[in-house]
PLY file of the C-alpha trace (Angstrom):
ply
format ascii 1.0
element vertex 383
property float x
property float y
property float z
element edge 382
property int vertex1
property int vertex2
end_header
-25.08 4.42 -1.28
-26.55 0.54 -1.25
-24.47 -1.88 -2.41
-25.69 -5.67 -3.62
-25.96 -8.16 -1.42
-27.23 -11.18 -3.43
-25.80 -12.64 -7.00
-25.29 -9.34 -8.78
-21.88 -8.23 -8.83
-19.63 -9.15 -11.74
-17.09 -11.31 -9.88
-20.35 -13.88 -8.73
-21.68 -13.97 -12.17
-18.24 -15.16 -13.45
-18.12 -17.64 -10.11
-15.35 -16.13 -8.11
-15.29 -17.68 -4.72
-13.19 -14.71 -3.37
-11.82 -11.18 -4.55
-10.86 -7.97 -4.08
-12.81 -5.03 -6.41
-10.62 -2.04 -7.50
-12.37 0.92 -8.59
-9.81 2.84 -10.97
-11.69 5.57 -10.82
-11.89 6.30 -7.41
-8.01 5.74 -7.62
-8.21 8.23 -10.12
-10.03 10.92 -8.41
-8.25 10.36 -5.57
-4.84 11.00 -7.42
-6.47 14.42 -8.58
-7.92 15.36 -5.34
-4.64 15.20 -3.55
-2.57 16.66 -6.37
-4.74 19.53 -5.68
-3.44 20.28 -2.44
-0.17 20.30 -3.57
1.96 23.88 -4.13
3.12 25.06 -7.62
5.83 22.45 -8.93
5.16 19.55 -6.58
5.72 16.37 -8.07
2.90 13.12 -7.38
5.69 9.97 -6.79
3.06 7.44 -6.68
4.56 4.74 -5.01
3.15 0.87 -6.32
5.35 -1.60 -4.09
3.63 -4.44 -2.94
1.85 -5.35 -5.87
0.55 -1.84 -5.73
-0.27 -2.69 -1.77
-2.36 -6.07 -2.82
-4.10 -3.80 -5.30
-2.50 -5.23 -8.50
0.17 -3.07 -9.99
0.30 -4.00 -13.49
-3.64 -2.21 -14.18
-3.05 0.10 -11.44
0.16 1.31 -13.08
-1.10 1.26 -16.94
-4.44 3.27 -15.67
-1.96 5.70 -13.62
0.41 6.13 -17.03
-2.74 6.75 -19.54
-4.17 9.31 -17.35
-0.65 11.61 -17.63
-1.85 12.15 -13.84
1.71 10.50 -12.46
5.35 12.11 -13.04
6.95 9.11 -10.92
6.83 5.71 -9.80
8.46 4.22 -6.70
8.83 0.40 -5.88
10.66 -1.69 -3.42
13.05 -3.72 -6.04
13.91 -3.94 -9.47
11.44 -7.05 -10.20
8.69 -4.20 -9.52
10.16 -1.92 -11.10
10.62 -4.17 -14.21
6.62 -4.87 -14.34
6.40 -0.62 -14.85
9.11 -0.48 -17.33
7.68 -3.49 -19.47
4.08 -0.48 -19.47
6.14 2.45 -19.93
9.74 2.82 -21.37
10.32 5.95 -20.18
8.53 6.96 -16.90
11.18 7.37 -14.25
11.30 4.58 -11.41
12.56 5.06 -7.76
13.83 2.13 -6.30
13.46 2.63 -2.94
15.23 -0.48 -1.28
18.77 -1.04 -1.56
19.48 -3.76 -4.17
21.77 -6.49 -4.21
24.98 -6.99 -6.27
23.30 -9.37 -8.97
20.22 -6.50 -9.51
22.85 -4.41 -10.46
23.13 -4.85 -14.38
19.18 -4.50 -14.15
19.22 -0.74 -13.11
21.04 -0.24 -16.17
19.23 -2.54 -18.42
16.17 -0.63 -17.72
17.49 2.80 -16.81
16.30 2.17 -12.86
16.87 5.12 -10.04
18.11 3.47 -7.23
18.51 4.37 -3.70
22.42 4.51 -2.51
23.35 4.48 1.24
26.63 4.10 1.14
30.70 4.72 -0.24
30.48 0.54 -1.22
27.38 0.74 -3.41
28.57 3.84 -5.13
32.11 2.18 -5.93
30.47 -0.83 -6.91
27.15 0.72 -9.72
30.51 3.13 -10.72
32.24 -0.15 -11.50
29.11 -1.43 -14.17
28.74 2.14 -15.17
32.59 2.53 -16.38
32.70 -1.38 -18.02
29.29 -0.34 -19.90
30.48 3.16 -20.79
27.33 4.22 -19.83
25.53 6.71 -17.11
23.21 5.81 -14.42
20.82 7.84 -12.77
21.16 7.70 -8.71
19.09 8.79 -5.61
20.76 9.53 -2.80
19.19 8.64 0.94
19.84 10.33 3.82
18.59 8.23 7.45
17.56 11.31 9.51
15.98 9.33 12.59
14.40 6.18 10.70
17.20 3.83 12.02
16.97 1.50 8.20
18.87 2.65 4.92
20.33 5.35 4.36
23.36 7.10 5.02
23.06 8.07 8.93
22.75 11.89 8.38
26.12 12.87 10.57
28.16 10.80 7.68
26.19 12.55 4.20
28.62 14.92 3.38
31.00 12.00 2.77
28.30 10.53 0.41
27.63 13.16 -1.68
30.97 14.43 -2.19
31.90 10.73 -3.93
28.73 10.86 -5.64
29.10 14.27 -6.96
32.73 12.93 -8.03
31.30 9.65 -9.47
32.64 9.22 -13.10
29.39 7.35 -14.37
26.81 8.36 -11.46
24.87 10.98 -11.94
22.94 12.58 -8.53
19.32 13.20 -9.56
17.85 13.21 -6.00
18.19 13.33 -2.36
15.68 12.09 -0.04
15.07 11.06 3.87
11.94 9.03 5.05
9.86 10.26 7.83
9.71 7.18 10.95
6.31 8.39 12.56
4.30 11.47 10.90
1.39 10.17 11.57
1.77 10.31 15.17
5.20 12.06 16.71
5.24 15.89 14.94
7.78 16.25 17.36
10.53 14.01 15.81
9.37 14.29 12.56
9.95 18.13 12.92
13.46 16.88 14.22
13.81 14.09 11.36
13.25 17.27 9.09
15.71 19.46 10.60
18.62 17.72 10.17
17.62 16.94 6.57
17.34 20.51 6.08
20.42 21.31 7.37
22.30 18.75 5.05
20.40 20.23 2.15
21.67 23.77 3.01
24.87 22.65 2.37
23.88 21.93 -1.48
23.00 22.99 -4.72
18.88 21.33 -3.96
17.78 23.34 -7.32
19.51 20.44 -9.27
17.77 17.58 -7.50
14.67 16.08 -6.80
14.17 16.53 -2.94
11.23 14.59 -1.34
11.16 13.82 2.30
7.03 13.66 2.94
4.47 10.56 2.32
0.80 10.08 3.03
1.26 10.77 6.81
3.32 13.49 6.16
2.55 15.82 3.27
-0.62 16.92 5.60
0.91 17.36 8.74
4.59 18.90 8.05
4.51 22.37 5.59
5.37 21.28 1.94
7.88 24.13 0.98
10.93 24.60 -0.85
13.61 22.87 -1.37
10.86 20.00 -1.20
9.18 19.41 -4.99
8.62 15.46 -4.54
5.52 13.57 -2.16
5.79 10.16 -2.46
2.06 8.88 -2.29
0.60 5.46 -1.20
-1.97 4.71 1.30
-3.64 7.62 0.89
-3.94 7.19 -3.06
-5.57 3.97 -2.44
-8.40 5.63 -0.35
-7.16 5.14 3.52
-6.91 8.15 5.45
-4.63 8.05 8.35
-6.45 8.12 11.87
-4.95 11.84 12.59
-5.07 13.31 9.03
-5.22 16.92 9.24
-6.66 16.82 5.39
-9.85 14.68 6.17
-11.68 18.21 5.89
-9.75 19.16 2.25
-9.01 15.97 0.73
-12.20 13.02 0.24
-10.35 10.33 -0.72
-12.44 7.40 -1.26
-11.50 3.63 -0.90
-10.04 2.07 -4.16
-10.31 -1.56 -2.56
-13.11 -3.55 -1.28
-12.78 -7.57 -0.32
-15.41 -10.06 -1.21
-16.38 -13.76 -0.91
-19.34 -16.38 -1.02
-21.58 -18.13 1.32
-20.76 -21.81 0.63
-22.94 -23.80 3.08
-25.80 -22.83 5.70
-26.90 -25.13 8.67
-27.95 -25.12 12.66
-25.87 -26.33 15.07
-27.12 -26.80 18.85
-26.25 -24.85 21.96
-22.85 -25.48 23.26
-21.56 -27.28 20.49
-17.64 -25.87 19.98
-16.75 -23.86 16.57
-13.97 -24.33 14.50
-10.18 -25.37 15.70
-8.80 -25.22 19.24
-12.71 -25.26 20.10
-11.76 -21.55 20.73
-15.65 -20.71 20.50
-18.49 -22.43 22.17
-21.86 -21.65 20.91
-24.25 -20.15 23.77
-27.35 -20.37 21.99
-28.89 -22.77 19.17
-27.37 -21.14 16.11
-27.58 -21.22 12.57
-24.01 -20.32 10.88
-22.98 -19.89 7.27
-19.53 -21.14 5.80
-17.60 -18.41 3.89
-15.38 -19.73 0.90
-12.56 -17.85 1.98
-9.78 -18.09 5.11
-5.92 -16.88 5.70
-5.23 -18.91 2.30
-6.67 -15.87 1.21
-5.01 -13.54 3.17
-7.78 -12.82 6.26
-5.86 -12.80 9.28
-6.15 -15.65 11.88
-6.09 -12.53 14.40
-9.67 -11.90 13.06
-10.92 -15.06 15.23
-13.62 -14.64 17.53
-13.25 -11.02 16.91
-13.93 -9.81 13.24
-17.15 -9.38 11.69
-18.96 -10.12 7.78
-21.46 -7.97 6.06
-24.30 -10.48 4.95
-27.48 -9.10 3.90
-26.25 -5.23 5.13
-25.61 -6.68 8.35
-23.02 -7.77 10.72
-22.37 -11.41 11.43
-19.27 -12.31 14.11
-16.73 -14.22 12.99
-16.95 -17.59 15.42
-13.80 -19.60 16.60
-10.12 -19.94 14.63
-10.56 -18.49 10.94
-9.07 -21.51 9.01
-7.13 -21.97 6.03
-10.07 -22.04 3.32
-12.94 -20.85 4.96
-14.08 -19.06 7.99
-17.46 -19.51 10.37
-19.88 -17.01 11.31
-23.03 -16.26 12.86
-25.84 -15.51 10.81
-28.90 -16.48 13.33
-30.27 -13.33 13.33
-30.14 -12.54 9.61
-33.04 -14.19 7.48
-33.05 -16.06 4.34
-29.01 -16.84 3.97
-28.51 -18.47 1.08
-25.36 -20.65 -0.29
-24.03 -18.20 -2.99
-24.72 -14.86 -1.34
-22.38 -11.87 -1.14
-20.36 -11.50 1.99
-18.23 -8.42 2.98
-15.03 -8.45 4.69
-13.80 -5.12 3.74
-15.80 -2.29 2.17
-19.69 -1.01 2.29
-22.49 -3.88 1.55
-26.25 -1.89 2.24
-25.94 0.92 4.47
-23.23 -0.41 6.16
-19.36 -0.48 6.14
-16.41 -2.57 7.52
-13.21 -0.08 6.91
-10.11 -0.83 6.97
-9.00 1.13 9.79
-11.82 -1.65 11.77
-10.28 -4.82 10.31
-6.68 -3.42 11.30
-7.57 -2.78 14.69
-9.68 -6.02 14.82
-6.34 -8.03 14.19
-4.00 -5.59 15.84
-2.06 -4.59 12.69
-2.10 -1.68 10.55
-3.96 -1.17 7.15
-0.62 -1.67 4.66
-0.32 -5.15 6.58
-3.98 -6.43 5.50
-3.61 -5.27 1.75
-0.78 -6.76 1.53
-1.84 -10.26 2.46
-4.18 -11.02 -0.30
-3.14 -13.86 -1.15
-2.80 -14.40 -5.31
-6.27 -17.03 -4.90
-7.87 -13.60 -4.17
-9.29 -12.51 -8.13
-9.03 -8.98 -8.98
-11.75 -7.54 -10.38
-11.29 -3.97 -12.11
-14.00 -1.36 -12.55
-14.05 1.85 -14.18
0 1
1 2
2 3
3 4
4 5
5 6
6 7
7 8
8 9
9 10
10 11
11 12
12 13
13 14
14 15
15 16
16 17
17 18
18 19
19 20
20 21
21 22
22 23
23 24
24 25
25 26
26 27
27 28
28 29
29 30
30 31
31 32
32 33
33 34
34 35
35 36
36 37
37 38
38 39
39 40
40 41
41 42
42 43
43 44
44 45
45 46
46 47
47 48
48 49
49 50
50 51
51 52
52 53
53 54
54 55
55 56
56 57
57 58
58 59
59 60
60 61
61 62
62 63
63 64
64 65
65 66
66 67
67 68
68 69
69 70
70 71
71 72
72 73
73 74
74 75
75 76
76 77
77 78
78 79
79 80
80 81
81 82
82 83
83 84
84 85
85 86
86 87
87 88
88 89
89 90
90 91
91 92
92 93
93 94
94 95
95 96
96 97
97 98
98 99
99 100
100 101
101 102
102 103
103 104
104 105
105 106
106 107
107 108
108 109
109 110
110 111
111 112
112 113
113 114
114 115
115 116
116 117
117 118
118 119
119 120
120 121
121 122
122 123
123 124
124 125
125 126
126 127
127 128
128 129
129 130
130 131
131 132
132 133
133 134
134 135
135 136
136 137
137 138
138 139
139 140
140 141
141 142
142 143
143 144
144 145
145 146
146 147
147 148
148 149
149 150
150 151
151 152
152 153
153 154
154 155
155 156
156 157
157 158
158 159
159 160
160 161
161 162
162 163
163 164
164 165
165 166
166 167
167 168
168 169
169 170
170 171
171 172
172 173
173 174
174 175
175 176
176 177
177 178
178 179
179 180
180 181
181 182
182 183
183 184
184 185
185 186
186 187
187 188
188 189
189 190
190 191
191 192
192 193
193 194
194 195
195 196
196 197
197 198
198 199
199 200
200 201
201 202
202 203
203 204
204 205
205 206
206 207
207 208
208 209
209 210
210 211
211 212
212 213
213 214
214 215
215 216
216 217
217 218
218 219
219 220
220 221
221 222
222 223
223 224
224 225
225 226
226 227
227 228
228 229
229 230
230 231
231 232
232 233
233 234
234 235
235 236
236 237
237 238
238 239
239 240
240 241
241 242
242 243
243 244
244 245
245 246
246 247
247 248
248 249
249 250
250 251
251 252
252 253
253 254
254 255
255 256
256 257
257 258
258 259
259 260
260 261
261 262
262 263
263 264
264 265
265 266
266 267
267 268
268 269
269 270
270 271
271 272
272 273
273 274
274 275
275 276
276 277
277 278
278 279
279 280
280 281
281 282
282 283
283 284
284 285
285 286
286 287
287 288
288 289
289 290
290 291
291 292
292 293
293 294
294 295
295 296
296 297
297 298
298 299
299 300
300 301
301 302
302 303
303 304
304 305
305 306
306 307
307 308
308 309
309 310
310 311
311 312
312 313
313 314
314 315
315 316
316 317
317 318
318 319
319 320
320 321
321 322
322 323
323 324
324 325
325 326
326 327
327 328
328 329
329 330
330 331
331 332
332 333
333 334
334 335
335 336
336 337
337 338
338 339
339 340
340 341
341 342
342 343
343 344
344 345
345 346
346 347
347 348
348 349
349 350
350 351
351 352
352 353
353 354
354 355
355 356
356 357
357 358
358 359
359 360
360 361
361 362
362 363
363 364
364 365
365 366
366 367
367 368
368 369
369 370
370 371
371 372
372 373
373 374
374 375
375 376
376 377
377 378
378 379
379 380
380 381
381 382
């Protein structure tokens, strides 16, 4: 499918010098698509930390709620969570990072699930929950190989007896996170062992039980006691590099990133580009400006190594992407105007930059990129 490349898309019309479009309806489909592969009873946690991974969680969230398609949010904190809670009152909300002792009164205030990891945060939400005279809903997490939160998995049983004790707690889940299931089966299988084994020891019909994400509902057998998958990358349209589901599941990209041509000119052989003079031009060259730079969240590591859609084609990125605006090479591309489209992520004619490209361009990983858009980058929603 051709996509613009001159001043048709909404965002130039309205004079945005550099944004990010969201299709909610690929985000949509892509929730559906993936539900689809799940068994009988499976529950979609559709986890929105990160701003929704750069993506913008507050109309990410409200399409997600409308559409009845998601049973379950997860964030990072309770500021995320409290964005969700101010859409929906009563969709349930995983915190998945531990919180600190002032966030406390929050997961009460706005009937939060947090994540506990250990005796001292149990004694201390019991301590709110008995001066309130209220309950509070609690996740348990069990570190099975991750080496981060969680209660290392030799030490649960001590965990879940007090929490199974807890006057004022009440146990509504139990969950491990997988370190590397997009590339070590091996330890994952052994991450998934020993939560297994801990979950033998229990009653798991009474809980929710998820252990598998985007890299590893595809790769590791969803079966009982498991009913949760807690779903991000691959919601947002980015397959992982060895998914097993690429066959099954057509996800398609909810994100594409956008900015401007702000200036055209020709600049002589072997005159030096940018800062650092990191790039010396070999040939008489005509570059275009684009209105955008790591202010806006492209990565420096992109110098002298990433590349632009202009026109449908692909212009080089020349010397040390700067703050506000970054150089490239459009020489061989006629009729570059100030004002045209250029595309750093997404398709632009019959070509496409994906993110798995950019990532490797800057040595990072996909999650890392989204993330970084800054909040100059305007998002633009599309149905």
């Amino acid at each position: 499918m051709k996509t613009p490349f001159h001043n048709k898309t909404s965002a130039i019309q309205h004079g945005k010098r550099c944004w990010a479009e969201i299709d909610l309806t690929a985000l949509l489909d892509n929730v559906k698509l993936i539900k689809k592969q799940f068994p009988a009873g499976m529950r979609f946690i559709a986890v929105v930390k990160a701003d929704a991974y750069g993506h913008g969680i507050q109309t990410l969230v409200r399409h997600l709620v409308d559409s009845g398609e998601v049973e379950v949010f997860a964030v990072a904190n309770v500021e995320e969570a409290s964005v969700i809670r101010k859409i929906s009152a009563h969709v349930p909300i995983y915190v998945l990072s531990a919180t600190l002792p002032d966030e406390d009164v929050v997961l009460f205030d706005q009937k939060l699930i947090p994540s506990l990891s250990s005796i001292d945060e149990v004694d201390r939400m019991e301590a709110i929950a008995q001066q309130r005279g209220e309950s509070l809903d609690v996740q348990m997490k069990i570190d099975t190989g991750m080496g981060r939160s969680g209660v290392w998995y030799e030490e649960a049983d001590a965990l879940y007896e007090r929490l199974v004790a807890s006057k004022g707690l009440k146990l509504v889940g139990i969950y491990t996170h997988f370190s590397s299931a997009d590339k070590d089966i091996p330890y994952t299988l052994l991450q998934r062992d020993r939560f297994l084994k801990f979950l033998g020891k229990v009653p798991v019909e009474r809980y929710a039980i998820h252990a598998h994400n985007s890299a590893g509902f595809d790769r590791i057998v969803l079966e009982k006691p498991f009913n949760g998958v807690r779903v991000g990358l691959l919601m947002f349209g980015v397959r992982y590099a060895y998914s097993l589901l690429e066959s099954n599941v057509k996800v398609r990209p909810v994100l594409s990133f956008h900015t401007r041509v702000c200036l055209v000119k020709n600049l002589p052989k072997d005159t030096p580009v940018s800062y650092g003079m990191t790039h010396t031009l070999s040939r008489n060259t005509r570059i275009a400006l684009l209105a955008a730079g790591y202010g806006d969240g492209i990565p420096v590591a992109l110098s002298n190594k990433g590349q632009v859609l202009i026109h449908g084609t692909r212009c080089p990125i020349l010397g040390r992407v700067t703050m506000d605006q970054l150089i490239i090479d459009v020489t061989d591309v006629p009729n570059v105007q100030v004002g045209d489209l250029a595309t750093l992520i997404g398709p632009q004619g019959n070509d496409n930059i994906d993110i798995h490209e950019v990532s490797q361009w800057a040595n990072t990983i996909p999650w890392e990129i989204f993330c970084s858009l800054t909040q100059r980058v305007h998002r633009v929603f599309s149905h």
